[in-house]
N, C-alpha and C positions, 0 to 999 in steps of 0.2 A: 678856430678850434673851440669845440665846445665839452667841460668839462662839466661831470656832475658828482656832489660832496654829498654825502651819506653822511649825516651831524646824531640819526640817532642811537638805539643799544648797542651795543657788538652783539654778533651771533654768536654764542658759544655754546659747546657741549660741558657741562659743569657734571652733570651724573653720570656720564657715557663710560666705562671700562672698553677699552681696546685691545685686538690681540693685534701681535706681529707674529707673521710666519715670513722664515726665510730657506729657500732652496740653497741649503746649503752645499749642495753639489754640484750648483749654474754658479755659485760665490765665486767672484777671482778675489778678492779681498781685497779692493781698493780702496776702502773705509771711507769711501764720501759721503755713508748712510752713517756714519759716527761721527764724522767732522761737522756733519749740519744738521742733525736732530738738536734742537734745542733744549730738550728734557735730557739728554745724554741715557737713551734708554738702551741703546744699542754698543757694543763691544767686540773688540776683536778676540775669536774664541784661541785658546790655547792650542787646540786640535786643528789638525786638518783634513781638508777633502781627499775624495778620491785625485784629484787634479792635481794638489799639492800646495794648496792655498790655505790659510788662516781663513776662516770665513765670518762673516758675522753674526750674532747670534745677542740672542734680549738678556740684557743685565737688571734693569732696572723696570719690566715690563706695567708695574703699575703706576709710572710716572707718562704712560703713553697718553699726550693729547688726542691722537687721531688726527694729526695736521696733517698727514701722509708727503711731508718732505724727503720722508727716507725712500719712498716711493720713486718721487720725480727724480732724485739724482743718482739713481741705481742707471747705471749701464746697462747692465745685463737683466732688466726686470726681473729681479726674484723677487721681491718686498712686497708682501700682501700686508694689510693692516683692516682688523676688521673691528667692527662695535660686537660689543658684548652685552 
C-alpha cells in the first residue's frame, strides 16, 4: 500500500464570501446540515414548509467557509453553497 503525505501550505479560501441557498420546500428538517456545519451557520427556522417541517435556513451566513459539508449530508440535496 502506497501512501502519499502532502507536508506543504493548506489550500484555503481566506477572502472568498459564500452564499447558502436552501429549498426550503424539498427541506424535511433533519438538521444533519446543522449538526455538521462547523461554523454553525445554519438553523432550524421557526417556520414551516408547505410539508410541515421546520426547515433549515442561514443564521450566521458570514461565518460560511465554503467547505460544502452541509451539502454532502443533505438527503434530500437542497444545499447549494456558492462563492461571492
Amino acid at each position: 500500500m502506497t501512501a502519499i503525505i502532502y507536508t506543504g501550505p493548506l489550500m484555503t479560501k481566506t477572502a472568498a464570501k459564500h452564499r447558502v441557498i436552501i429549498d426550503t420546500e424539498m427541506c424535511k428538517g433533519c438538521t444533519l446540515c446543522i449538526a455538521y456545519c462547523p461554523k454553525k451557520v445554519l438553523k432550524e427556522s421557526e417556520h414551516l414548509n408547505k410539508a410541515g417541517y421546520h426547515y433549515a435556513e442561514p443564521e450566521n451566513p458570514d461565518q460560511c467557509t465554503g467547505c460544502l459539508i452541509c451539502t454532502l449530508v443533505c438527503p434530500e440535496v437542497v444545499i447549494e453553497v456558492y462563492d461571492e
